[in-house]
DRENPA-3360 file (N, C-alpha, C; in nm, 2 decimals, always signed):
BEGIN
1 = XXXXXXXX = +0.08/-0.12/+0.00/+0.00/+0.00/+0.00/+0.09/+0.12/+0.00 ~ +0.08/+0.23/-0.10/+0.11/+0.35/-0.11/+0.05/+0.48/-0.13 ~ +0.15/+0.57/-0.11/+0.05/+0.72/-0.10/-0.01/+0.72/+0.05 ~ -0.13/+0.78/+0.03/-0.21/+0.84/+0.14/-0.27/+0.73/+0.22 ~ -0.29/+0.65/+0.14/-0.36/+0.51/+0.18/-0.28/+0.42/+0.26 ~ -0.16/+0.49/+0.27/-0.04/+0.35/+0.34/-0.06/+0.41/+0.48 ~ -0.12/+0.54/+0.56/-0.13/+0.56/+0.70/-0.28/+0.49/+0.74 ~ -0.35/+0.49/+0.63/-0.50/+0.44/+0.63/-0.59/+0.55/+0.64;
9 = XXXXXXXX = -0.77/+0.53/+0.65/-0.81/+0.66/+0.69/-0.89/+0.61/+0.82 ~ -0.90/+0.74/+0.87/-1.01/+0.76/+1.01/-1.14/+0.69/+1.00 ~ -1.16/+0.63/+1.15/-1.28/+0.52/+1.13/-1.40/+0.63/+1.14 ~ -1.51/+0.67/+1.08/-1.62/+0.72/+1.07/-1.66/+0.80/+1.21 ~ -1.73/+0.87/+1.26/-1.73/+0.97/+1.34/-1.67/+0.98/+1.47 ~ -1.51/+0.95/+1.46/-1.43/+0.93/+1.54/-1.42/+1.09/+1.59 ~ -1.43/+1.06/+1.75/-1.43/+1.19/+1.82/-1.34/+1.13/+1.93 ~ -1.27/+1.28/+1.99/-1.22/+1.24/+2.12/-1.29/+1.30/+2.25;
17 = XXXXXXXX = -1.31/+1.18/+2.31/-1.36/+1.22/+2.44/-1.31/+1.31/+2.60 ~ -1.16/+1.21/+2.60/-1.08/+1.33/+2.63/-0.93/+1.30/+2.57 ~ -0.90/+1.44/+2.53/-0.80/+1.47/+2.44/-0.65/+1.42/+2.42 ~ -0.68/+1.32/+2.36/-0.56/+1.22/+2.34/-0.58/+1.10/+2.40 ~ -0.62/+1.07/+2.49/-0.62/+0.92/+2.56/-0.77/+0.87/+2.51 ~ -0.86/+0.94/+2.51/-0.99/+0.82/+2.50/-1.07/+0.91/+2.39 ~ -1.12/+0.78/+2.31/-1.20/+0.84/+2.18/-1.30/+0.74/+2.15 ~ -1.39/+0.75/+2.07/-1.49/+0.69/+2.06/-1.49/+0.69/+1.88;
25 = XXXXXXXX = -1.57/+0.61/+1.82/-1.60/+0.60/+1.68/-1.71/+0.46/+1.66 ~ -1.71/+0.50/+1.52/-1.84/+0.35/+1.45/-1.74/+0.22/+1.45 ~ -1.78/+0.10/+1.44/-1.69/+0.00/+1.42/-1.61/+0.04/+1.25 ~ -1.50/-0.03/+1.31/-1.40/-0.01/+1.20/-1.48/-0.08/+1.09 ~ -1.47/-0.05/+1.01/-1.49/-0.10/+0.85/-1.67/-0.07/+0.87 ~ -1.74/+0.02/+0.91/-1.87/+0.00/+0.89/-1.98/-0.08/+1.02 ~ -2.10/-0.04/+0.98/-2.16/-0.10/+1.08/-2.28/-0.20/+1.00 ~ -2.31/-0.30/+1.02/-2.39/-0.42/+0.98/-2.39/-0.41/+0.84;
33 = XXXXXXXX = -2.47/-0.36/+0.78/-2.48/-0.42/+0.63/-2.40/-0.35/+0.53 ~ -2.38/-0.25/+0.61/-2.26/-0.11/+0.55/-2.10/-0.20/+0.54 ~ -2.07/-0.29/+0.63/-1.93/-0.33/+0.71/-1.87/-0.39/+0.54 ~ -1.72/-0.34/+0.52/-1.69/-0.36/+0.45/-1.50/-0.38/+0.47 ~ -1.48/-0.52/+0.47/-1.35/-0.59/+0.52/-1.23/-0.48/+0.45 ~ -1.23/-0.45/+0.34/-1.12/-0.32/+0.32/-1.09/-0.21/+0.41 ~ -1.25/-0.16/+0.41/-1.25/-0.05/+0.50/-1.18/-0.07/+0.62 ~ -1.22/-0.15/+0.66/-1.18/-0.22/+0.85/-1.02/-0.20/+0.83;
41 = XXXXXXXX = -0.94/-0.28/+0.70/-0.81/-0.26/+0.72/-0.78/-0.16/+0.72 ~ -0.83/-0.06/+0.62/-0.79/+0.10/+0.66/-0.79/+0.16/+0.74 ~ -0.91/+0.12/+0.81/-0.93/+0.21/+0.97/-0.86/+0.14/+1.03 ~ -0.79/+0.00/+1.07/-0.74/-0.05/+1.14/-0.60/+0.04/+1.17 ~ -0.54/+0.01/+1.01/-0.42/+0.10/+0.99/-0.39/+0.24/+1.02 ~ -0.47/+0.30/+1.02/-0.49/+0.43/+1.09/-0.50/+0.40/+1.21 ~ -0.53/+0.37/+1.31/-0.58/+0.33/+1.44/-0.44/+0.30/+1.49 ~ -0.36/+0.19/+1.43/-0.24/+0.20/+1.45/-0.14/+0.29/+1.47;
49 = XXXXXXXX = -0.17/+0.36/+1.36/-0.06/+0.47/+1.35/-0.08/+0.59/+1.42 ~ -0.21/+0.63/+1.47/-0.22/+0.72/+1.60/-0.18/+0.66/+1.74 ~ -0.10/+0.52/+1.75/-0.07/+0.51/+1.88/-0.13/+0.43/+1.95 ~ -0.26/+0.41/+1.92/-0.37/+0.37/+2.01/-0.32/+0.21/+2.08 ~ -0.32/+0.22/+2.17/-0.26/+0.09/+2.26/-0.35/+0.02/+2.30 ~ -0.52/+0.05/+2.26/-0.63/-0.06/+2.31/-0.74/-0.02/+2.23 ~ -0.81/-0.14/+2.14/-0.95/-0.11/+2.13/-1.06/-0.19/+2.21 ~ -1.17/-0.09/+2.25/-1.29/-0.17/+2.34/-1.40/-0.20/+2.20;
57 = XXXXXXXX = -1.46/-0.27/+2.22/-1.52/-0.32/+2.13/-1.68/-0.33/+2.29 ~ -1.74/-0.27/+2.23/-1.88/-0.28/+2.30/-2.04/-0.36/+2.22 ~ -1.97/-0.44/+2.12/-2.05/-0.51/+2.07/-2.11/-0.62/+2.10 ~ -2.25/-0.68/+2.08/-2.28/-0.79/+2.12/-2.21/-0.92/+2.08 ~ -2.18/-0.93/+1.97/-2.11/-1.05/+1.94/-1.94/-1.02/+1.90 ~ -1.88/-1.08/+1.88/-1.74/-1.08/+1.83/-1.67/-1.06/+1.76 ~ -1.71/-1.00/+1.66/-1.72/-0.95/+1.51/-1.62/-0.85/+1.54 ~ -1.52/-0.81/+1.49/-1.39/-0.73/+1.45/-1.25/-0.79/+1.52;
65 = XXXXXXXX = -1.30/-0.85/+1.65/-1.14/-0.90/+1.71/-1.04/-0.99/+1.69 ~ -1.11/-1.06/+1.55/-0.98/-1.13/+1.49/-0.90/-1.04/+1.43 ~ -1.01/-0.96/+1.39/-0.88/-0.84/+1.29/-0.82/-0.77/+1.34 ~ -0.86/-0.75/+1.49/-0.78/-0.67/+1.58/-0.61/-0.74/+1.63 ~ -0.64/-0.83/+1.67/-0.55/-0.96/+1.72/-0.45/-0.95/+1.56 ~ -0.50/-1.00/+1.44/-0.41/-1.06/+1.34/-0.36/-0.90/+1.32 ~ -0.34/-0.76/+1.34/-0.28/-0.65/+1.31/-0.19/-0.65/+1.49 ~ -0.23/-0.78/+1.58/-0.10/-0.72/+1.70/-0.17/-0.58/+1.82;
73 = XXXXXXXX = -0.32/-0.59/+1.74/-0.39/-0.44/+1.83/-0.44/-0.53/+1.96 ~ -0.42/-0.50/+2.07/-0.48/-0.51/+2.19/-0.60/-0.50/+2.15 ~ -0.71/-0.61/+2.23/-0.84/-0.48/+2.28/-0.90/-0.60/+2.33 ~ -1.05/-0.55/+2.38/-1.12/-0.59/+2.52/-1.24/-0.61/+2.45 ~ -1.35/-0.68/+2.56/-1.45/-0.72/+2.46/-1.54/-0.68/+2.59 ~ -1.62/-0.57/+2.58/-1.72/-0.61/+2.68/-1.88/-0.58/+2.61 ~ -1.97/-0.70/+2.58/-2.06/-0.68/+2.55/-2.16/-0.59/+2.59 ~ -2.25/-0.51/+2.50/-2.35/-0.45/+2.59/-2.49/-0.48/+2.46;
81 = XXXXXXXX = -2.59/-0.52/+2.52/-2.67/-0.56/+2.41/-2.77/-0.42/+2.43 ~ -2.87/-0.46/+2.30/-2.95/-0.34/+2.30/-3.07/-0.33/+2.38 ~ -3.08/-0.51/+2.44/-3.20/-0.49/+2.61/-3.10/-0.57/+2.69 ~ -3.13/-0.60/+2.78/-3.08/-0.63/+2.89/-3.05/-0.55/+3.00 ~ -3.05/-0.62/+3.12/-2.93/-0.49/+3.24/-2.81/-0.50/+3.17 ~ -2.73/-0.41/+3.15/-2.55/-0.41/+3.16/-2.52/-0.37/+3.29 ~ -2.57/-0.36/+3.41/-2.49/-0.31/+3.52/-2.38/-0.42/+3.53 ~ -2.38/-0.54/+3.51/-2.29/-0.62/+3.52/-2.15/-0.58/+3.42;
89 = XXXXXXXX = -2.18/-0.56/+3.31/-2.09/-0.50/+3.21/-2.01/-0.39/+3.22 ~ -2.06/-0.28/+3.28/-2.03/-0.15/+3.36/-1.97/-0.18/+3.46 ~ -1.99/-0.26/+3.58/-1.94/-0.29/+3.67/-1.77/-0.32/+3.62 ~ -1.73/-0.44/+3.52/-1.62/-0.42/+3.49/-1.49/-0.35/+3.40 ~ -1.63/-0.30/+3.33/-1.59/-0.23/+3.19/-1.51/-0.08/+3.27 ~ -1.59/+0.00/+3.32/-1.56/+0.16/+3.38/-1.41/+0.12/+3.45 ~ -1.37/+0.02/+3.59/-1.27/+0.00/+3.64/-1.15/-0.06/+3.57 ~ -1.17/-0.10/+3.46/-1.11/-0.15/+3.31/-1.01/-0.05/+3.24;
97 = XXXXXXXX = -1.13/+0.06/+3.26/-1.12/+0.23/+3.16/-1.02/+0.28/+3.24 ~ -1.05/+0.30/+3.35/-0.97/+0.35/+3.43/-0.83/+0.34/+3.46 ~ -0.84/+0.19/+3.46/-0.70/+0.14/+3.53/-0.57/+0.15/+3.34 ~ -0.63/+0.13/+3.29/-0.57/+0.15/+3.15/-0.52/+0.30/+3.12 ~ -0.68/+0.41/+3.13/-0.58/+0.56/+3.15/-0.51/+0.59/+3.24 ~ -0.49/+0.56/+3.35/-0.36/+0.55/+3.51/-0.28/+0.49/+3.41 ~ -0.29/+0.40/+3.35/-0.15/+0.34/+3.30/-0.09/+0.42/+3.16 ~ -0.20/+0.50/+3.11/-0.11/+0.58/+3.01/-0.16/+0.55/+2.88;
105 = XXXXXXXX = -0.23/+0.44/+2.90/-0.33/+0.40/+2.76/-0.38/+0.52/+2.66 ~ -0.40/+0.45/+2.53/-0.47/+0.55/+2.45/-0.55/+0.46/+2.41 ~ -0.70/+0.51/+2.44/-0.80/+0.38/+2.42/-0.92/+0.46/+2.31 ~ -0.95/+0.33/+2.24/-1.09/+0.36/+2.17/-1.19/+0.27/+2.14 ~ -1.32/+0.35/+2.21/-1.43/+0.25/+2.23/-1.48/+0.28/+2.09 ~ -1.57/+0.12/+2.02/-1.70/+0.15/+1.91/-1.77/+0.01/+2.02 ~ -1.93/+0.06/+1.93/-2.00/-0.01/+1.90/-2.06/-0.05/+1.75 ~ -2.14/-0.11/+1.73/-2.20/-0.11/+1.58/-2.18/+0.09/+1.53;
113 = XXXXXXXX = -2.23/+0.11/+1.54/-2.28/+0.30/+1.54/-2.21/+0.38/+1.68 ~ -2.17/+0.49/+1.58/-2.16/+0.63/+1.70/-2.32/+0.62/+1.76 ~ -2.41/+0.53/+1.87/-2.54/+0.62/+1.91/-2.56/+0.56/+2.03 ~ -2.66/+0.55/+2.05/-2.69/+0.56/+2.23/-2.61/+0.49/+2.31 ~ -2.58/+0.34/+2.27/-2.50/+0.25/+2.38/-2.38/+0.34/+2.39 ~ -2.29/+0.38/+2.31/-2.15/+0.44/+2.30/-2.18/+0.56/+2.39 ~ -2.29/+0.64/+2.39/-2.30/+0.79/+2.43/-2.33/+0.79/+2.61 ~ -2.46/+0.67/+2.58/-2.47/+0.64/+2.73/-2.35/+0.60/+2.84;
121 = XXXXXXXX = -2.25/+0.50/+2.76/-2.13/+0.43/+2.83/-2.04/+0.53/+2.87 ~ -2.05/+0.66/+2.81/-1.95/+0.75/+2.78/-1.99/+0.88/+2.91 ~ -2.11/+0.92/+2.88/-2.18/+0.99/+2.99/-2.13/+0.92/+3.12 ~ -2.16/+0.79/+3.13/-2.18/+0.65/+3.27/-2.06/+0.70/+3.31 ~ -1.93/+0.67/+3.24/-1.77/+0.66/+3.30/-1.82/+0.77/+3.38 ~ -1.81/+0.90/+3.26/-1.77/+1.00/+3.35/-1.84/+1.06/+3.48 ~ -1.94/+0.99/+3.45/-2.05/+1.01/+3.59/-1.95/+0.94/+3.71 ~ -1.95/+0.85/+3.69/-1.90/+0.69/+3.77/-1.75/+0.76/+3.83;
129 = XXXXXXXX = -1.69/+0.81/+3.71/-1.50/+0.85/+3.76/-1.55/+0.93/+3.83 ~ -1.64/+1.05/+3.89/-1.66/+1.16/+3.89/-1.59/+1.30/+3.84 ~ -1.60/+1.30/+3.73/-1.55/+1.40/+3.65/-1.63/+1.51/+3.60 ~ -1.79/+1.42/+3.56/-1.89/+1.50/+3.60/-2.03/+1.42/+3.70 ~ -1.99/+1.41/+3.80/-2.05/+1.34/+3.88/-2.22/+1.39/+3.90 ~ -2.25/+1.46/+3.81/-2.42/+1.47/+3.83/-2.45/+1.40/+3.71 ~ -2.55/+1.28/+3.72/-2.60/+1.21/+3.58/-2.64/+1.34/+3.47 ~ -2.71/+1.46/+3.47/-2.80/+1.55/+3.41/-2.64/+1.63/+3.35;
137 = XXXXXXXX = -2.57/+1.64/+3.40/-2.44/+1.72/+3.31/-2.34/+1.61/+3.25 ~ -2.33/+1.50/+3.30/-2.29/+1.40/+3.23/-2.34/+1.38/+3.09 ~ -2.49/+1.36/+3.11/-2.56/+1.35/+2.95/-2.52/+1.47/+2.86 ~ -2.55/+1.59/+2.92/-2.57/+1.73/+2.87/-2.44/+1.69/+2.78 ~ -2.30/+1.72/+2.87/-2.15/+1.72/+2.80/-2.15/+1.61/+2.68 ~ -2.20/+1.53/+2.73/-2.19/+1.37/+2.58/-2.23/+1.42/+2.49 ~ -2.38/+1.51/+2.53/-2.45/+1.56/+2.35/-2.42/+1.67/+2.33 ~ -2.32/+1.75/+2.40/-2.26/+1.85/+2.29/-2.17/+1.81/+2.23;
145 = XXXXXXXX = -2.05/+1.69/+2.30/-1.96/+1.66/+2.21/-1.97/+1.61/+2.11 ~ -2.09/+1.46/+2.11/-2.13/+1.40/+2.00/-2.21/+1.44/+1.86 ~ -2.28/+1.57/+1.93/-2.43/+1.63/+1.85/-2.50/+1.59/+1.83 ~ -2.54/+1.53/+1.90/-2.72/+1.44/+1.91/-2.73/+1.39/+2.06 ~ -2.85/+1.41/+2.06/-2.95/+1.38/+2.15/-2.91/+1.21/+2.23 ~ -2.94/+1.24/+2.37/-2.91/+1.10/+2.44/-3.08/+1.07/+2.46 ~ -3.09/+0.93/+2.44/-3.26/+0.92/+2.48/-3.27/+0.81/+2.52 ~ -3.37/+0.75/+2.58/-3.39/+0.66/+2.67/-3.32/+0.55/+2.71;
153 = XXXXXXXX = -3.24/+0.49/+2.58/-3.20/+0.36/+2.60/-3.01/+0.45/+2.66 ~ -2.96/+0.54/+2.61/-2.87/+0.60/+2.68/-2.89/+0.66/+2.84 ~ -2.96/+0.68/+2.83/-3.01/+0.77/+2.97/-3.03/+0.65/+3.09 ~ -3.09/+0.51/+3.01/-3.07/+0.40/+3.12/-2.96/+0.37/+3.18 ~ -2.85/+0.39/+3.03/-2.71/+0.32/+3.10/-2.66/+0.41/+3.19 ~ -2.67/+0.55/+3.16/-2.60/+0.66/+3.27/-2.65/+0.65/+3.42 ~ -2.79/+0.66/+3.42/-2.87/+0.61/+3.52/-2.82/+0.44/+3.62 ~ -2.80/+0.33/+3.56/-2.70/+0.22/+3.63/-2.59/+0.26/+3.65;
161 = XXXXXXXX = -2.49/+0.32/+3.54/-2.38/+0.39/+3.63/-2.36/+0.46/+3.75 ~ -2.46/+0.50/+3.75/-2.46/+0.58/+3.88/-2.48/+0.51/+4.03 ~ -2.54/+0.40/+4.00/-2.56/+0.29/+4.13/-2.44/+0.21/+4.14 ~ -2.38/+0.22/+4.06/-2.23/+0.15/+4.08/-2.16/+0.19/+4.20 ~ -2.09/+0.09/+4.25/-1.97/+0.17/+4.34/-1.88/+0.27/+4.26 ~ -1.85/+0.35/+4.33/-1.76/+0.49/+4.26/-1.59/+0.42/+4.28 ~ -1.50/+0.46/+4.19/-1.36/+0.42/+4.21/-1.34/+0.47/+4.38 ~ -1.23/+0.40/+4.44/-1.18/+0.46/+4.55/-1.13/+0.60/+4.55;
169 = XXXXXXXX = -1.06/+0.65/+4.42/-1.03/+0.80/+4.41/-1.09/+0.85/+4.26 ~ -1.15/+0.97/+4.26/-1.24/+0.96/+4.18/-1.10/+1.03/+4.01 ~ -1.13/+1.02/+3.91/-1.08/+1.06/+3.79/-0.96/+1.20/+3.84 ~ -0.85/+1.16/+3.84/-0.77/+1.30/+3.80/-0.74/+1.33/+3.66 ~ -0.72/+1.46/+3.62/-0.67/+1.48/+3.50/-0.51/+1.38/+3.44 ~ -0.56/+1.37/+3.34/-0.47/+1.26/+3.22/-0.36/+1.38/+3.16 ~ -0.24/+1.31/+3.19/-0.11/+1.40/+3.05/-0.15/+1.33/+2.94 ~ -0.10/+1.43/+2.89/-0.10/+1.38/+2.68/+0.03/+1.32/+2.68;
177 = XXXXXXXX = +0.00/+1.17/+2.57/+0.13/+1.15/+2.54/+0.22/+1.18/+2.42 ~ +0.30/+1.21/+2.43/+0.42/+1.28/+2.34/+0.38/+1.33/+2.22 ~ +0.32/+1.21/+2.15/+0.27/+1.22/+2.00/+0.10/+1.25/+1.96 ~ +0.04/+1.39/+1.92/-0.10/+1.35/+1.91/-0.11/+1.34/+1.76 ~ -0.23/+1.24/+1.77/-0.26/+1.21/+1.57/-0.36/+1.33/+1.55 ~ -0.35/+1.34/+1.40/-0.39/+1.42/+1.33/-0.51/+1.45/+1.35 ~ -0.60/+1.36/+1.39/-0.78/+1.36/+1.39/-0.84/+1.49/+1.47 ~ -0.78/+1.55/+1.56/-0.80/+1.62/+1.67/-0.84/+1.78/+1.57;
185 = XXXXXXXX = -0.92/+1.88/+1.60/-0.96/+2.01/+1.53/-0.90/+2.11/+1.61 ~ -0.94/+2.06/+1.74/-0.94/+2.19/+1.83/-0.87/+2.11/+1.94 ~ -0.73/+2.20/+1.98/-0.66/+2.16/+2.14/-0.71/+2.20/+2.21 ~ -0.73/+2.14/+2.30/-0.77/+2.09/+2.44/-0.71/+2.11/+2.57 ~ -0.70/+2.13/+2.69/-0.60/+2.08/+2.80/-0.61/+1.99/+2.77 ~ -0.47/+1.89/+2.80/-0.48/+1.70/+2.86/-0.55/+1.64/+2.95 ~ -0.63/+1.63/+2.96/-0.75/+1.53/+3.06/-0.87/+1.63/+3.07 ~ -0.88/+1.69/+2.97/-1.01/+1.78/+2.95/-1.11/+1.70/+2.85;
193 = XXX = -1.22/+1.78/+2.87/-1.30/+1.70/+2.76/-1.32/+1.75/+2.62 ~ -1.31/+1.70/+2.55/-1.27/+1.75/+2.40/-1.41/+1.81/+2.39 ~ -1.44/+1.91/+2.25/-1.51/+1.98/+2.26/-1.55/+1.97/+2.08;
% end
């Protein structure tokens, strides 16, 4: 692969959550009928070359982590379906997030779609780390970053987050590491929330 195409391109409405360490996007190569095995290697290859030391995969079934594994990419698998409780999923997923940005991680969650499960999960952490520890500004912050609306099936997950036990010390601000990828519009402080 050569030219432009040899860094790969950015997986589909990849945003950062907070600025450099944690970001969010659609599953690599597409979502269900859209998913297209090129794509995926592109976005993989990009994904690499920003550094990124973990993908979370929040899908119901297993679908992308062979191709994660055969490119050498870490990543984690914690299901969240579209009914069910996830409090059980949250329970180990949030102390997961955490202990990985203490460690310096640069991580990025998908689900099928940038939409409610990812937005809700996203709100939840930061409820949970306390960083914005009221569920109602947790939501608020997720839909200005994302631009769109959190609704019911998101607002449950933020809502179980909140019944969680809280970390023993709640979220300090994150350093940036050395190198940031290109994706980013607007800088940020380091452990702020992107905007």
């Amino acid at each position: 692969m050569k030219g432009r195409w040899a860094a790969g391109i950015m997986p589909r409405h990849f945003t950062w959550v907070i600025e450099d360490r944690l970001a969010v996007c659609e599953r690599p190569g597409g979502y269900s009928p859209n998913h297209r095995k090129v794509r995926r290697q592109e976005e993989i290859l990009w994904i690499n070359a920003q550094r990124f030391s973990r993908i979370i995969s929040l899908l119901p079934s297993s679908h992308n982590l062979h191709a994660y594994e055969e490119r050498n990419l870490p990543c984690a698998h914690f299901p969240i379906g579209a009914v069910g409780d996830a409090s059980e999923v949250l329970a180990e997923l949030y102390p997961a997030l955490l202990h990985w940005l203490r460690a310096g991680e640069r991580l990025l969650i998908h689900q099928e779609e940038l939409g409610e499960t990812v937005a809700g999960v996203i709100a939840g952490f930061l409820c949970w780390g306390g960083v914005l520890p009221e569920p109602p500004r947790a939501i608020s912050a997720v839909e200005q970053l994302l631009g769109r609306q959190l609704g019911a099936a998101g607002r449950t997950i933020v809502a179980l987050s909140a019944k969680l036990p809280p970390p023993p010390e709640p979220m300090a601000p994150f350093s940036s590491p050395t190198s940031r990828p290109q994706a980013t519009s607007e800088p940020t402080e380091p452990g702020t929330l992107s905007r």
